[in-house]
Each structure stands twice: as C-alpha cells, then as structure tokens.
PDB file of N, CA, C and O in Angstrom:
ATOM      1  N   UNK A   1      29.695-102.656-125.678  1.00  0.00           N
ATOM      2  CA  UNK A   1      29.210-104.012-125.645  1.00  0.00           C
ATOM      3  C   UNK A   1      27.880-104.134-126.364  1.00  0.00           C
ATOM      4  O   UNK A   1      27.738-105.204-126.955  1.00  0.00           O
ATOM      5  N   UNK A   2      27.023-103.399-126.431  1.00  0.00           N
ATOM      6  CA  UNK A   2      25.723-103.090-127.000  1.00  0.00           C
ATOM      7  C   UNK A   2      25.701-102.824-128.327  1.00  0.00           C
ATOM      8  O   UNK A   2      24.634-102.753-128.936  1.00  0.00           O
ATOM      9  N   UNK A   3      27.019-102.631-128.979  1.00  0.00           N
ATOM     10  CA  UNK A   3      26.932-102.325-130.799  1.00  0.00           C
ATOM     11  C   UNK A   3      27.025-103.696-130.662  1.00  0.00           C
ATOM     12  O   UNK A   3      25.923-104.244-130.668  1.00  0.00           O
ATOM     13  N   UNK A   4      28.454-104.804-130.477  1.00  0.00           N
ATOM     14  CA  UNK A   4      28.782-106.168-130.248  1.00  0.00           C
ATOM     15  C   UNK A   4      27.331-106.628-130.423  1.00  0.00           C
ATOM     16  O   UNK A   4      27.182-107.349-131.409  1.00  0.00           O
ATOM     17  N   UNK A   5      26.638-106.478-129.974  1.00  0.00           N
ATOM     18  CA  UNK A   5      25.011-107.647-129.746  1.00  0.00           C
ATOM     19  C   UNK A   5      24.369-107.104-130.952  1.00  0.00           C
ATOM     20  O   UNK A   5      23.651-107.756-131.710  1.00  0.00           O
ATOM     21  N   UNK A   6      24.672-105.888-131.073  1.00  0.00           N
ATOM     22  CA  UNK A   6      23.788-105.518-132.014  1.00  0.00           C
ATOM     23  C   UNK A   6      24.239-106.102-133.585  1.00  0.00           C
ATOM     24  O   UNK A   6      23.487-106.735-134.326  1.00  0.00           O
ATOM     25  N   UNK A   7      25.257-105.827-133.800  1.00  0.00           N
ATOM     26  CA  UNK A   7      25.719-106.337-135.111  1.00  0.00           C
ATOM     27  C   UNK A   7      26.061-108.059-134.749  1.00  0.00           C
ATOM     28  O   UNK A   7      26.834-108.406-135.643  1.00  0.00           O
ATOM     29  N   UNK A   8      25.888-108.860-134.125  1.00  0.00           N
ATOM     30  CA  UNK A   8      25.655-109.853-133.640  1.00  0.00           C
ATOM     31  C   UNK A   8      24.321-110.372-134.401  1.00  0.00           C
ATOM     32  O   UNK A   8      24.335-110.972-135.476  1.00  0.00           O
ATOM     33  N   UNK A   9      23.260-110.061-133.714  1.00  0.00           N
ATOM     34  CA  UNK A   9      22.219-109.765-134.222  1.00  0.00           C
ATOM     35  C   UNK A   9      21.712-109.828-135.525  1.00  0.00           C
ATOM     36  O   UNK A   9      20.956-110.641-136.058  1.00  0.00           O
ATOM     37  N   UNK A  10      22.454-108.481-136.079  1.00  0.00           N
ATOM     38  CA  UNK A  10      22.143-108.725-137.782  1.00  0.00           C
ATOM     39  C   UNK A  10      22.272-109.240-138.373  1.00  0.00           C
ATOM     40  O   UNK A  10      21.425-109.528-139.219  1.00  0.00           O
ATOM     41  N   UNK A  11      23.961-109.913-138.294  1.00  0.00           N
ATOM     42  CA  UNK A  11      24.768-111.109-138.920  1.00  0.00           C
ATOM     43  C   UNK A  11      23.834-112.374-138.337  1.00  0.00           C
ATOM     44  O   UNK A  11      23.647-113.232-139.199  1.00  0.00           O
ATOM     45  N   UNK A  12      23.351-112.592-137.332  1.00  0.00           N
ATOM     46  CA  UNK A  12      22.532-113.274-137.404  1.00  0.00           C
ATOM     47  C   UNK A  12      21.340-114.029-138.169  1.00  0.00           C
ATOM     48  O   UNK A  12      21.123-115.224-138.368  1.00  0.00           O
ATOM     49  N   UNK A  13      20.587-112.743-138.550  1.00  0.00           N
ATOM     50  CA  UNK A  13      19.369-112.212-138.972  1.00  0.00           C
ATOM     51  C   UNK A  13      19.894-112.300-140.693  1.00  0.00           C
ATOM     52  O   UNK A  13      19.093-112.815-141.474  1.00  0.00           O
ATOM     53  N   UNK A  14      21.093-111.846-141.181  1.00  0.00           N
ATOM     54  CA  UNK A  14      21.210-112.221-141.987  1.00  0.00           C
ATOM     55  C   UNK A  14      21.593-113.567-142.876  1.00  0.00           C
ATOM     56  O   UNK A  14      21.567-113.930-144.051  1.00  0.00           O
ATOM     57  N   UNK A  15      21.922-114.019-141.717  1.00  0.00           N
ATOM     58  CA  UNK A  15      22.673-115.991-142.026  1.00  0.00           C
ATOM     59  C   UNK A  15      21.465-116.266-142.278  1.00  0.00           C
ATOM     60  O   UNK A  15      21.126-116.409-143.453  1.00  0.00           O
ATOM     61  N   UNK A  16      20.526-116.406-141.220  1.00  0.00           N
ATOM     62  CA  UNK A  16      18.563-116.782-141.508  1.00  0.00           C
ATOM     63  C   UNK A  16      18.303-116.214-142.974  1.00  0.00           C
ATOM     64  O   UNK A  16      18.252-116.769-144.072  1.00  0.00           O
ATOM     65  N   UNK A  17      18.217-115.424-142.729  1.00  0.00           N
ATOM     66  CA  UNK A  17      17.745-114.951-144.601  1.00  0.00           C
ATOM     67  C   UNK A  17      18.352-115.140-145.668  1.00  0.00           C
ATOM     68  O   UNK A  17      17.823-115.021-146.773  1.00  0.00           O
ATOM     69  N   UNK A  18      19.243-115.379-145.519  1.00  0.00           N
ATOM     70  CA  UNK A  18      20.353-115.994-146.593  1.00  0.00           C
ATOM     71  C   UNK A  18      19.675-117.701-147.025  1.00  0.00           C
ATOM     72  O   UNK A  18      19.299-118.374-147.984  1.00  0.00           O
ATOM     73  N   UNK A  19      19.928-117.760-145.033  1.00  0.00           N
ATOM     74  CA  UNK A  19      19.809-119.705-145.558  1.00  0.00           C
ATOM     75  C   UNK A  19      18.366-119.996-146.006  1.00  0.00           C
ATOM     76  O   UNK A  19      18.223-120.987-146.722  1.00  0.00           O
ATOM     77  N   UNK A  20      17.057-119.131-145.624  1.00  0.00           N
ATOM     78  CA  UNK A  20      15.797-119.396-145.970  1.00  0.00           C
ATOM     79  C   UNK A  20      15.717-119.449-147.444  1.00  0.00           C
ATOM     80  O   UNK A  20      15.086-120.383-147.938  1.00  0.00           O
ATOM     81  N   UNK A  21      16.308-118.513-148.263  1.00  0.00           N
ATOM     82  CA  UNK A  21      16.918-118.143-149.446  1.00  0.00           C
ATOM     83  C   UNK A  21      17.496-119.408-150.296  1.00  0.00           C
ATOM     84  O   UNK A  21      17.075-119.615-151.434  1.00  0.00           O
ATOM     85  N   UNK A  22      18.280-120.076-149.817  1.00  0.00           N
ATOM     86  CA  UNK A  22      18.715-121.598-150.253  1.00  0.00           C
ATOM     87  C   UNK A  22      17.494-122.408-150.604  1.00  0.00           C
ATOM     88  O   UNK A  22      17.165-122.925-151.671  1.00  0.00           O
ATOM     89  N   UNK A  23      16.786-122.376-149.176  1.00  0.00           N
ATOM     90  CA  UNK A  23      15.801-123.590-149.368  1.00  0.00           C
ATOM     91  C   UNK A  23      15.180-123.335-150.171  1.00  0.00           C
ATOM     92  O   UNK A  23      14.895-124.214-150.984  1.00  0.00           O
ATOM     93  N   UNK A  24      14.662-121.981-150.328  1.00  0.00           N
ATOM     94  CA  UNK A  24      13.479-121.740-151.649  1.00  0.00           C
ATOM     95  C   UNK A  24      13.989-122.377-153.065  1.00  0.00           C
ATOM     96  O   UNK A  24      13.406-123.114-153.859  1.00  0.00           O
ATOM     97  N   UNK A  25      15.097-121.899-153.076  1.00  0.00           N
ATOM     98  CA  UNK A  25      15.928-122.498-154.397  1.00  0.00           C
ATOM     99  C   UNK A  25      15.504-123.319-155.088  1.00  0.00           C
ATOM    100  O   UNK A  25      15.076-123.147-156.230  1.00  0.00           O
ATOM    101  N   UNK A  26      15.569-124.400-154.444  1.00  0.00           N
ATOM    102  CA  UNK A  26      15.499-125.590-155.446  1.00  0.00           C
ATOM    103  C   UNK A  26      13.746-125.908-155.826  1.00  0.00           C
ATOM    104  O   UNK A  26      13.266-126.409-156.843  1.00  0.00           O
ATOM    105  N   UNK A  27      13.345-125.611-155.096  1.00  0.00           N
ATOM    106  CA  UNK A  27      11.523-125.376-155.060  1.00  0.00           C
ATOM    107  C   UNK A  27      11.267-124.219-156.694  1.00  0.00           C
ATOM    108  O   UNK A  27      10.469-124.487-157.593  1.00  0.00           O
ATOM    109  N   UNK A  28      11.971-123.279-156.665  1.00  0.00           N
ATOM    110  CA  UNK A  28      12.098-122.502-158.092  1.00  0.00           C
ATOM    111  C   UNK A  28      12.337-122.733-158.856  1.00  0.00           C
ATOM    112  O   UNK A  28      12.042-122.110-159.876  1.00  0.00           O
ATOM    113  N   UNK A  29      13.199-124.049-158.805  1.00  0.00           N
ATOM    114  CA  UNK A  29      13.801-124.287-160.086  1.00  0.00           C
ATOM    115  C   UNK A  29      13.021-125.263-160.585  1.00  0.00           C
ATOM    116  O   UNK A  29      13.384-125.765-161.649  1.00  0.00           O
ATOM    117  N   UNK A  30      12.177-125.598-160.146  1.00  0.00           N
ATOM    118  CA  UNK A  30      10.912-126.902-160.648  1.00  0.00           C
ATOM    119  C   UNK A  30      10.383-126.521-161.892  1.00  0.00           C
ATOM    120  O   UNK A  30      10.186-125.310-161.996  1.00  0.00           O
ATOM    121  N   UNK A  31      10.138-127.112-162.723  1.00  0.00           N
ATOM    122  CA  UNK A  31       9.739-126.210-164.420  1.00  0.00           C
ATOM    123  C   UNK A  31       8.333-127.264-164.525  1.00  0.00           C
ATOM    124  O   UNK A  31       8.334-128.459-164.819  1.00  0.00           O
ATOM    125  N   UNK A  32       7.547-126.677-164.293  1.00  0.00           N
ATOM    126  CA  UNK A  32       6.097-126.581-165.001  1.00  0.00           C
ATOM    127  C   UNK A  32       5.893-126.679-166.575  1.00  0.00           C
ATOM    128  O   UNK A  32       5.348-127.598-167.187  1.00  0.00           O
ATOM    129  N   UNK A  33       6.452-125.530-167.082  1.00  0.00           N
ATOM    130  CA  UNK A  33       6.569-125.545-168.241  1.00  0.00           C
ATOM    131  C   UNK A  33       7.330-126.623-169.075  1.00  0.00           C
ATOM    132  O   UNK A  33       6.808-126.745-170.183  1.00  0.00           O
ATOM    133  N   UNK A  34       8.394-127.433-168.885  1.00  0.00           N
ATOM    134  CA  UNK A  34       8.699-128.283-169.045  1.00  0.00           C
ATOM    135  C   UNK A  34       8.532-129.417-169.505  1.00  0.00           C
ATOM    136  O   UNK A  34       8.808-130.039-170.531  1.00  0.00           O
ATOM    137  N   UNK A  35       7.728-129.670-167.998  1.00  0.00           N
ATOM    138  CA  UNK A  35       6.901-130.815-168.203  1.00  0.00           C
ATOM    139  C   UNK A  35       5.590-130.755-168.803  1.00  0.00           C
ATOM    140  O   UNK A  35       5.100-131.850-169.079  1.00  0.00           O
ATOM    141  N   UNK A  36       4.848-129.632-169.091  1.00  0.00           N
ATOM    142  CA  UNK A  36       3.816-129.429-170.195  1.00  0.00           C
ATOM    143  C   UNK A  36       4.420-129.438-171.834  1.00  0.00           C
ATOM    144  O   UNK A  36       3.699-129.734-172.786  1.00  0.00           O
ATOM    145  N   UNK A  37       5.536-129.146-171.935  1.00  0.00           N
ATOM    146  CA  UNK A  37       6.421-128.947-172.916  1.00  0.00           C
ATOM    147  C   UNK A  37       6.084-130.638-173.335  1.00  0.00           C
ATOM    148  O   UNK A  37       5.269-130.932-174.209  1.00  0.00           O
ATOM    149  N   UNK A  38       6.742-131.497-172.668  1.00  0.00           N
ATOM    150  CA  UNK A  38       7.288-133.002-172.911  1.00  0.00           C
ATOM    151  C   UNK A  38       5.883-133.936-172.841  1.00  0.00           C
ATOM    152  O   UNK A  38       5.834-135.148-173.053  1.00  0.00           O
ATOM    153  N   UNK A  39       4.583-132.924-172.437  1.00  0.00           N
ATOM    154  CA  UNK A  39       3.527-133.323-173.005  1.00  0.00           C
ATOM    155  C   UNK A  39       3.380-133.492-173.987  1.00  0.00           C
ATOM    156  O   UNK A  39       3.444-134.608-174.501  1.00  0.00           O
ATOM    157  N   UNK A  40       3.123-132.396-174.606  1.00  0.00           N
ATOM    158  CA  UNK A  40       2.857-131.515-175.770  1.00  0.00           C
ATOM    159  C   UNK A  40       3.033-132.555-176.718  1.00  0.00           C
ATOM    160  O   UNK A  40       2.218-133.264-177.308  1.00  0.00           O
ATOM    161  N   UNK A  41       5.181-132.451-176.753  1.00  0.00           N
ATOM    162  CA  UNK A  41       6.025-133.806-177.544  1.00  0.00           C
ATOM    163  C   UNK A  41       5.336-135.115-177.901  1.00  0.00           C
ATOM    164  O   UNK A  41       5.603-135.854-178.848  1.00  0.00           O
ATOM    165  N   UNK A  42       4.271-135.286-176.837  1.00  0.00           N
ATOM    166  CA  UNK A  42       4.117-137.035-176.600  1.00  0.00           C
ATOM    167  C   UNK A  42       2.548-136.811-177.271  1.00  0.00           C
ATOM    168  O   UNK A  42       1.826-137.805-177.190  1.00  0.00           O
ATOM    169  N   UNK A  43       1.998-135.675-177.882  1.00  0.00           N
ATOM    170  CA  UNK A  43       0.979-135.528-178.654  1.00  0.00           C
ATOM    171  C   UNK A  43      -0.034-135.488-177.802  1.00  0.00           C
ATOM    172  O   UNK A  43      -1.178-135.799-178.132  1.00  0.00           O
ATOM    173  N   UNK A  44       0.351-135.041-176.445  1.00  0.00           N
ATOM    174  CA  UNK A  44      -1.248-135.372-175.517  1.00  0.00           C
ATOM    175  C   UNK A  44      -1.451-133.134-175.722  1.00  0.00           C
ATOM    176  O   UNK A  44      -0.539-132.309-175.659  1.00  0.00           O
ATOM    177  N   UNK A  45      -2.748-132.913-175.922  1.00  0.00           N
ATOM    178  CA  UNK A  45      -3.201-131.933-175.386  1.00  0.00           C
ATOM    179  C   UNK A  45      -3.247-131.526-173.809  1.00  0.00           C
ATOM    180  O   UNK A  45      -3.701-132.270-172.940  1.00  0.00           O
ATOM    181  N   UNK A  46      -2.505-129.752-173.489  1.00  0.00           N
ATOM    182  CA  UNK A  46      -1.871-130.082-172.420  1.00  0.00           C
ATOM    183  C   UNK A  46      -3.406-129.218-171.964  1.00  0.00           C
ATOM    184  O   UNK A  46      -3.911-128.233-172.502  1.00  0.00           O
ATOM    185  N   UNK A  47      -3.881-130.025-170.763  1.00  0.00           N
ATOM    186  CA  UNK A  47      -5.664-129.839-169.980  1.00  0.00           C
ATOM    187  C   UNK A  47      -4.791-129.487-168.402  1.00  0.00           C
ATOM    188  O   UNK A  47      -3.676-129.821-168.001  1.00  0.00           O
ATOM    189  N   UNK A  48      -5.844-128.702-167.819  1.00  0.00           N
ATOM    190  CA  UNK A  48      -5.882-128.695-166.356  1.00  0.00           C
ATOM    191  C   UNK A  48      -5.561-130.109-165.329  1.00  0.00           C
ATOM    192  O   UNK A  48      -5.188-130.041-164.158  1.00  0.00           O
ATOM    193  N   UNK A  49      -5.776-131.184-165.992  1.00  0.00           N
ATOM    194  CA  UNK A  49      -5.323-132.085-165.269  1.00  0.00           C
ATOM    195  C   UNK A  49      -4.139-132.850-165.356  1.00  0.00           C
ATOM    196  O   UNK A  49      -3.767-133.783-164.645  1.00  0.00           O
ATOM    197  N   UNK A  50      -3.325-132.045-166.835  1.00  0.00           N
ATOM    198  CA  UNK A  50      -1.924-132.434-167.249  1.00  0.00           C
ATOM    199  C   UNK A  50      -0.772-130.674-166.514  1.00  0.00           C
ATOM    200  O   UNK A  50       0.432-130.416-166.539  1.00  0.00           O
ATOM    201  N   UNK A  51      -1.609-130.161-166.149  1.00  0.00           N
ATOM    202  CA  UNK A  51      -0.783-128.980-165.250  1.00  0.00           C
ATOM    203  C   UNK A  51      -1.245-129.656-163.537  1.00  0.00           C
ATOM    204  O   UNK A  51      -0.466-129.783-162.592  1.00  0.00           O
ATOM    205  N   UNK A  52      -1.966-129.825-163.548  1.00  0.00           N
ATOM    206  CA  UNK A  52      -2.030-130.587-161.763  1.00  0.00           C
ATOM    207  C   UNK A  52      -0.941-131.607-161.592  1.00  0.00           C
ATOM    208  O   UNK A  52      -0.109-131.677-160.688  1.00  0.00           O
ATOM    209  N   UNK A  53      -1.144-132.556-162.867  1.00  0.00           N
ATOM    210  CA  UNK A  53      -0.239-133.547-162.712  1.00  0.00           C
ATOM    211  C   UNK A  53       1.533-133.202-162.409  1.00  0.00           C
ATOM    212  O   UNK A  53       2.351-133.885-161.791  1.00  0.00           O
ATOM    213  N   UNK A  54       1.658-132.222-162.930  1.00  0.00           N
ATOM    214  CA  UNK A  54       2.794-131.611-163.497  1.00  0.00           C
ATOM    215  C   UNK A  54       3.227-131.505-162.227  1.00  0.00           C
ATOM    216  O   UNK A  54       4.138-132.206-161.786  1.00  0.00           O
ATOM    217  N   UNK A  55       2.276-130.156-161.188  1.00  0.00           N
ATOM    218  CA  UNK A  55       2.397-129.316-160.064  1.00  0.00           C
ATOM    219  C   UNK A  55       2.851-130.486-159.284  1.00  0.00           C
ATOM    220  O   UNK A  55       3.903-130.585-158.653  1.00  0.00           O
ATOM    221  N   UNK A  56       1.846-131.416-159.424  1.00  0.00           N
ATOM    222  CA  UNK A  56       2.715-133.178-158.414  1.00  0.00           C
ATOM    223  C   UNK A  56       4.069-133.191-158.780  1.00  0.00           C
ATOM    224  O   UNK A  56       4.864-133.137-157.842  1.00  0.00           O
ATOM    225  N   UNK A  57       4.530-133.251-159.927  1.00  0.00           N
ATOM    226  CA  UNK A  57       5.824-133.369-160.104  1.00  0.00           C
ATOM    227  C   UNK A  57       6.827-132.318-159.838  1.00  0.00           C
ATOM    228  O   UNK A  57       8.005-132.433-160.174  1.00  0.00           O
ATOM    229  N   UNK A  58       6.377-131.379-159.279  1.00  0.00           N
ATOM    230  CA  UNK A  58       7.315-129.915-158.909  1.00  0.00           C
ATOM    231  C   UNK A  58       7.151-130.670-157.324  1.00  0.00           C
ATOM    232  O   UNK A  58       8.277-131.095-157.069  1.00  0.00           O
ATOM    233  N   UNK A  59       6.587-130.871-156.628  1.00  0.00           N
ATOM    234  CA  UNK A  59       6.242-131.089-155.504  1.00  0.00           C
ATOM    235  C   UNK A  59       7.084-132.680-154.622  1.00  0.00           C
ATOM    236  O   UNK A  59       7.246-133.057-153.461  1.00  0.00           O
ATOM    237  N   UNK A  60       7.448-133.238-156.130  1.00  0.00           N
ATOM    238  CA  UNK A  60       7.876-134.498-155.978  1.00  0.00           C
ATOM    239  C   UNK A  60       7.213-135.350-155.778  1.00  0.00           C
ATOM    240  O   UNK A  60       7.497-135.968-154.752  1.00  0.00           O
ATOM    241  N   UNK A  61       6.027-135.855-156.571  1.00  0.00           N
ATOM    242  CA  UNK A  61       5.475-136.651-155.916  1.00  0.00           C
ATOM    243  C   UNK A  61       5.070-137.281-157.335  1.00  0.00           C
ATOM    244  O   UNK A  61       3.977-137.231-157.899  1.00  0.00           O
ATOM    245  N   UNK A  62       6.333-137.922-157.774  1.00  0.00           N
ATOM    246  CA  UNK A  62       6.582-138.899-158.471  1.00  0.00           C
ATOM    247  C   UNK A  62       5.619-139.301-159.131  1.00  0.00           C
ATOM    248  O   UNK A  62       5.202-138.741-160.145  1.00  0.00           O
ATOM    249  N   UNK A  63       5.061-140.525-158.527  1.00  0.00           N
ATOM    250  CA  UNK A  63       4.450-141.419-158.518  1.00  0.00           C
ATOM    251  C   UNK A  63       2.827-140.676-158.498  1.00  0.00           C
ATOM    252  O   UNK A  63       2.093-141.214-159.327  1.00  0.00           O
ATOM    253  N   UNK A  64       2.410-139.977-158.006  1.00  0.00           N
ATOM    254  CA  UNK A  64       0.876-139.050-158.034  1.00  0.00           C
ATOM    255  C   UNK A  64       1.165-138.741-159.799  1.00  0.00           C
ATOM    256  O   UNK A  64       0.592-139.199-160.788  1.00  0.00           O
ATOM    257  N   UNK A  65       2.225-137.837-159.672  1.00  0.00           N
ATOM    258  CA  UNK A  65       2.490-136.974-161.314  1.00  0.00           C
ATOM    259  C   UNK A  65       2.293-137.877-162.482  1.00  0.00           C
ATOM    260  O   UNK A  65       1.544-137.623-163.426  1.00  0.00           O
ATOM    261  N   UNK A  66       3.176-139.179-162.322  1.00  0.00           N
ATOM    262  CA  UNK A  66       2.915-140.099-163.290  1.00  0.00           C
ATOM    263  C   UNK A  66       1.637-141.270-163.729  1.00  0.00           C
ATOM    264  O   UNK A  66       1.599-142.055-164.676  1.00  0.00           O
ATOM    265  N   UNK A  67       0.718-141.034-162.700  1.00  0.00           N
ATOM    266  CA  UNK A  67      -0.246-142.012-162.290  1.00  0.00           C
ATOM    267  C   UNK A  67      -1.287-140.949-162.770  1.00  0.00           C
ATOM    268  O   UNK A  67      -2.278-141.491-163.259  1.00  0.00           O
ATOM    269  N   UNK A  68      -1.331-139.646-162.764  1.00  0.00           N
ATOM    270  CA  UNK A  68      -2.014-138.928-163.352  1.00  0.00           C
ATOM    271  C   UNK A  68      -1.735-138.508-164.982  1.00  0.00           C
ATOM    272  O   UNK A  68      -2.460-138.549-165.976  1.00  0.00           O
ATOM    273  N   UNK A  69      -0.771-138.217-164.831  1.00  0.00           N
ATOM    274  CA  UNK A  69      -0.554-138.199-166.715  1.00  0.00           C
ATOM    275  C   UNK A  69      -0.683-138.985-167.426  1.00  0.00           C
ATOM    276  O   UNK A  69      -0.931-138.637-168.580  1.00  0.00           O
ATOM    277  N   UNK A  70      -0.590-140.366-167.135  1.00  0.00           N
ATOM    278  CA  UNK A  70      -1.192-141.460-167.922  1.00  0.00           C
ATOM    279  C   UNK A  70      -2.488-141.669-167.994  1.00  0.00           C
ATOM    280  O   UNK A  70      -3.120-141.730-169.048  1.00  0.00           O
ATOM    281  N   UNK A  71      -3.003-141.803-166.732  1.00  0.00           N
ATOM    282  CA  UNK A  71      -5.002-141.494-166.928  1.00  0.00           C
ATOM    283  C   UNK A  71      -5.293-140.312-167.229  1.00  0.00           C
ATOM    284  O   UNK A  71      -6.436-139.960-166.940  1.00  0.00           O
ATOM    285  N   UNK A  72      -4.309-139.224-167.954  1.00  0.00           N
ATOM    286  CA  UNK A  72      -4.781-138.353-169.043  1.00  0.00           C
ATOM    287  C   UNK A  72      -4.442-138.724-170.752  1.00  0.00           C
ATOM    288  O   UNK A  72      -4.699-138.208-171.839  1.00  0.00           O
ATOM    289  N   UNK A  73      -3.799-139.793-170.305  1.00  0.00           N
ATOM    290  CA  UNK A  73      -3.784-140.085-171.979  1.00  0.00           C
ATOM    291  C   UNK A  73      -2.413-140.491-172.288  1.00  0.00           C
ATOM    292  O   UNK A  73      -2.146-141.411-173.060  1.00  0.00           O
ATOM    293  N   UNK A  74      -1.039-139.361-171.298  1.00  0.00           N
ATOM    294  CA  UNK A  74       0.131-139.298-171.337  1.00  0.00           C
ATOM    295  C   UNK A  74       0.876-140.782-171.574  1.00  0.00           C
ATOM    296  O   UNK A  74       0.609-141.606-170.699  1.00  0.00           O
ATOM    297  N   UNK A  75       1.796-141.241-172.666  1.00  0.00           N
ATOM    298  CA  UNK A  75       2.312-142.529-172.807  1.00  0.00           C
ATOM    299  C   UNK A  75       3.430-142.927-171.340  1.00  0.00           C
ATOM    300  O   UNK A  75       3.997-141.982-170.793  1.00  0.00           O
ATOM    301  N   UNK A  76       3.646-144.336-170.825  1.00  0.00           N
ATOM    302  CA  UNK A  76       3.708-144.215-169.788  1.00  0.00           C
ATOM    303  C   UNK A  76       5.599-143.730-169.660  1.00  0.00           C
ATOM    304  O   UNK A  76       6.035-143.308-168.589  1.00  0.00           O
ATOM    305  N   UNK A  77       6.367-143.860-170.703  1.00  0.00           N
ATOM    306  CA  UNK A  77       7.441-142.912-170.936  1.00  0.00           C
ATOM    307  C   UNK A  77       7.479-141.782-170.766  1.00  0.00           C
ATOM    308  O   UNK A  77       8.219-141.353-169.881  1.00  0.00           O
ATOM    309  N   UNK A  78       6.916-141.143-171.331  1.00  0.00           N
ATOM    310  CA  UNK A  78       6.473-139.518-171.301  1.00  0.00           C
ATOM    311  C   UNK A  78       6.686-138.717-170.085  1.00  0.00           C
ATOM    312  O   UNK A  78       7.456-137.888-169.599  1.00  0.00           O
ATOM    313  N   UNK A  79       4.817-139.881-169.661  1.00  0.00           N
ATOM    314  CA  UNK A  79       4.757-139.319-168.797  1.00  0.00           C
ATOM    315  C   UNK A  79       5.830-139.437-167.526  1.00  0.00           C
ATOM    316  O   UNK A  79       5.633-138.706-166.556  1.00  0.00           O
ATOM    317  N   UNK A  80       6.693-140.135-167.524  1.00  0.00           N
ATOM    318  CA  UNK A  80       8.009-140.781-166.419  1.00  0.00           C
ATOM    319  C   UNK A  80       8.649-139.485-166.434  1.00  0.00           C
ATOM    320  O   UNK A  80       8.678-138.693-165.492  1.00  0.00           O
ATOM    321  N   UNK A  81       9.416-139.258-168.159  1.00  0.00           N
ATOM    322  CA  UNK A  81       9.998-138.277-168.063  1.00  0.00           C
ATOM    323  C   UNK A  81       9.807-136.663-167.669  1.00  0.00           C
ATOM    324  O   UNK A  81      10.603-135.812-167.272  1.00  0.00           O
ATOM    325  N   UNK A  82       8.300-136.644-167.981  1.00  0.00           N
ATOM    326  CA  UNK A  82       7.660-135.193-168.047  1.00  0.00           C
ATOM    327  C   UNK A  82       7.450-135.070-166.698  1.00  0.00           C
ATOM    328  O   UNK A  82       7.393-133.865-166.451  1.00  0.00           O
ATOM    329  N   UNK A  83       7.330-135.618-165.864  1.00  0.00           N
ATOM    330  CA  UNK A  83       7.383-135.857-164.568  1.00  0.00           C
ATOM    331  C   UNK A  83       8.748-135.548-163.559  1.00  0.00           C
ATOM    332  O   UNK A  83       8.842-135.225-162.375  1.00  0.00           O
ATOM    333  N   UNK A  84       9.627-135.780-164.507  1.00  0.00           N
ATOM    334  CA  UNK A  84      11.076-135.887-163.618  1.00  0.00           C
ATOM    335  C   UNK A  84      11.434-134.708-164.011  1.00  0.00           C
ATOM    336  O   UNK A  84      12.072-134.182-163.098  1.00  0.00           O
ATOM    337  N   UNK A  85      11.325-133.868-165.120  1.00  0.00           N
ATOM    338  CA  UNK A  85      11.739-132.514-165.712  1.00  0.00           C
ATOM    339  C   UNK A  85      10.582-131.877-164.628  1.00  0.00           C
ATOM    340  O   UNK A  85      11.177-131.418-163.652  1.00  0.00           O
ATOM    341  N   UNK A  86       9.732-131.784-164.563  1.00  0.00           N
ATOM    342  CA  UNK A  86       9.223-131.047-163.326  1.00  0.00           C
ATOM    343  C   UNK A  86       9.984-130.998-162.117  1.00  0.00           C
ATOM    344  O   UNK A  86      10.428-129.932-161.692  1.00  0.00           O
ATOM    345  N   UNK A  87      10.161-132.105-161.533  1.00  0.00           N
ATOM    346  CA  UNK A  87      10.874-132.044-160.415  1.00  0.00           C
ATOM    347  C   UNK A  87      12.224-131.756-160.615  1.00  0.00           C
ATOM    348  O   UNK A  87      12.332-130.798-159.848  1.00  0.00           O
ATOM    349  N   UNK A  88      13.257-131.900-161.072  1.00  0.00           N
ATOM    350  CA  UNK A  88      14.592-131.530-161.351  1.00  0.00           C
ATOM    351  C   UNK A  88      14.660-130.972-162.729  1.00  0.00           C
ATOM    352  O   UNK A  88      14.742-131.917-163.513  1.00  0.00           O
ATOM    353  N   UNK A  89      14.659-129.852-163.337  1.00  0.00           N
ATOM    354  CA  UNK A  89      14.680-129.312-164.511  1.00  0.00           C
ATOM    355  C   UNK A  89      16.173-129.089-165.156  1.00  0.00           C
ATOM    356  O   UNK A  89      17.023-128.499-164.490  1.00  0.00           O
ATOM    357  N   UNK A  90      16.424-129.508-166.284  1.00  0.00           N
ATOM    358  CA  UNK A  90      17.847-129.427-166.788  1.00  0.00           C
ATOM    359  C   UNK A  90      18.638-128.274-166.378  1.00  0.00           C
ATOM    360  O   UNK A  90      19.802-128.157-166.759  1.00  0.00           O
TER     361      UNK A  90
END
C-alpha cells in the first residue's frame, strides 16, 4: 500500500510540474526583440525607454506599451503593432 502512495505522489508531483511548465509558456514566448525590431522599421532609435515600453507589452499591458512608445517618438501605428508582437509573437 505504501509504494501505491508513493508513486501516487510522484505522478502527482509530476502533473504540478508539468502544468507549472504550461503556464510559463506563453510568458516565453513574448518577443522583446520583436517589438524593438518594428521600432527600428518605424525609424525610431531603439532607447531604454523603447525596451521598457516593449517589457509593458510582454506583460500585456497594452495600453502602458503603446502610450509609451509614442511619447518616445514611436508613430501611433507602430507603436500599436510593436506592442502586440511583444505580447503575442508570430
């Protein structure tokens, strides 16, 4: 009865680590680079406050990401898109 709990247990222990594993996922797949990329495109020089902006947009936060890339210069297209490639990357 005591192996039973035990491999119980692991399979347990392993569903958890598996599923923690999922969640990270989509958090990884956020591209930074990307959206400095689709800077770049839009002729803005990419500054510390066009990678913050960015990090908003890995983070989802839309509306911060795009409200900042434009008061860096970013056109307000651009910056929409360079924003959304952060958060969901092709």
């Amino acid at each position: 009865m005591q192996v039973a709990a035990r491999i119980a247990g692991v399979l347990t222990g392993l569903t958890l680590g598996v599923g923690g594993v999922a969640f990270a996922a989509p958090a990884a797949q956020a591209d930074i680079p990307a959206c400095t990329n689709m800077v770049q495109k839009a002729g803005v020089e990419v500054s510390d406050a066009v990678r913050t902006a960015c990090t908003q947009g890995v983070h989802r936060d839309l509306q911060g990401c795009v409200s900042a890339l434009t008061g860096a210069g970013v056109p307000g297209g651009a910056a929409n898109g360079a924003c959304r490639m952060a958060a969901n990357p092709p």
